[in-house]
N, C-alpha and C positions, 0 to 999 in steps of 0.2 A: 493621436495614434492609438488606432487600439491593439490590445493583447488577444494574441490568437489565444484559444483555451490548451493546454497540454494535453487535454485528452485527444484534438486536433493535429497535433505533434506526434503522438506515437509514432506510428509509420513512419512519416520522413524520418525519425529520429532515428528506429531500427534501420532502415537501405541508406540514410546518407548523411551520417552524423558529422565527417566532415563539414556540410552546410552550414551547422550550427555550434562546433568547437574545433577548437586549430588538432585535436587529438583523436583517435578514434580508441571505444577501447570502454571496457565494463564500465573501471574505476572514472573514468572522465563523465561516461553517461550519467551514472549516478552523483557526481558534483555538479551537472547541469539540473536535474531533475530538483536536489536538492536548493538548489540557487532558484531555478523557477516557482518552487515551492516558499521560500522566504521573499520573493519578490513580489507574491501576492499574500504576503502579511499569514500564511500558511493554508490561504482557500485552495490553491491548487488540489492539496490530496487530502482536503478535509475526510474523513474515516478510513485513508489507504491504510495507517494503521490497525485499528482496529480491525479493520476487513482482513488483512494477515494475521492478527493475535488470532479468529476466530479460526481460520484453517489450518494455522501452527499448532493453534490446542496450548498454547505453551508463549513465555515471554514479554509477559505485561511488562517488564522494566526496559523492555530492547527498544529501537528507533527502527526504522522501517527497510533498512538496509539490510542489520544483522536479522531480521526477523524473513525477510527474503531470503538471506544465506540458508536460514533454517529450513524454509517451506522446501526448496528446491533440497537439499541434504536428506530431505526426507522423501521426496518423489524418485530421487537417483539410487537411496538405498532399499526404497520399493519396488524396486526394478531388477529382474532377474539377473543383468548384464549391466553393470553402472558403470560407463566409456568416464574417461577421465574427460575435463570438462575445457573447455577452449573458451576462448572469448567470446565468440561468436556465439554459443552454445548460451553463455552468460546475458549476453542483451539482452537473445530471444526472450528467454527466460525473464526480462524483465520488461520486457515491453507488454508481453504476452500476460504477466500478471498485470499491471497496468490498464490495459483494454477489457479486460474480466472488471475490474475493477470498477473503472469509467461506467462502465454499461451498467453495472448494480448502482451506481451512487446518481446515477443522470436518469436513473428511472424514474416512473410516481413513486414516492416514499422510500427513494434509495437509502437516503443519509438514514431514516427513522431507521428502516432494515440494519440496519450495518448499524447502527447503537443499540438496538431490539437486542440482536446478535449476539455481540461485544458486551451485553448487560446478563443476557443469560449466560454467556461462557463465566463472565466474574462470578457470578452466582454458584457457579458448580465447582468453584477453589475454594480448598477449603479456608485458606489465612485469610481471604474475602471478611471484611468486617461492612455490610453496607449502611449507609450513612440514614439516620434516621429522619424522616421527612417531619417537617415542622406544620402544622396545618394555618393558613392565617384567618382570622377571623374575618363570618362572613359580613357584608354591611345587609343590613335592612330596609 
């Protein structure tokens, strides 16, 4: 049997998540996401976090969830008119970063990008201590 990929999932996931959990509902999306994400030993969103640390600015220590909560608390308080926020509003809102996502990491040299990235953002903090490269010798 094979596994459909999650970035193949978005969509159905966003219009008809019943399909795929007895619940519909933010906090359920993201226990499936995270479950598809353990289920492939964590390939599913190999750099989804860092690709969020990178637009957060912020939250090297968070997991991809709160680090979500953040991006969006920051797009809603960038907003003239920030509506109080609905579930519906919450998926989008995740599936949407998701497919942004997909499309940088499934490109030529997605994953290098998204650790390029994630490598300069650490760079520019300042408690950043980077780890000193060891050179090995070469043979002859």
């Amino acid at each position: 049997m094979k596994l459909t990929p999650l970035s193949e999932l978005v969509e159905p996931l966003r219009h008809h998540q019943c399909a795929f959990m007895p619940t519909e509902g933010y906090e359920t999306l993201v226990a499936y996401v995270l479950g598809f994400d353990a289920a492939t030993g964590g390939g599913a969103l190999t750099g989804f976090r860092e690709w969020l640390i990178t637009r957060v600015r912020d939250g090297n220590n968070l997991d991809w969830p709160m680090l979500l909560d953040m991006l969006r608390a920051q797009r809603a308080a960038s907003t003239v008119e920030a509506r109080e926020e609905r579930e519906k509003e919450r998926v989008d809102f995740l599936c949407d970063s998701l497919r942004a996502f997909f499309e940088v990491q499934q490109s030529p040299d997605g994953l290098r990008t998204i650790y390029v990235d994630y490598e300069a953002w650490l760079g520019e903090q300042e408690w950043y201590d980077p780890p000193t490269r060891k050179r090995s010798p070469r043979k002859r």
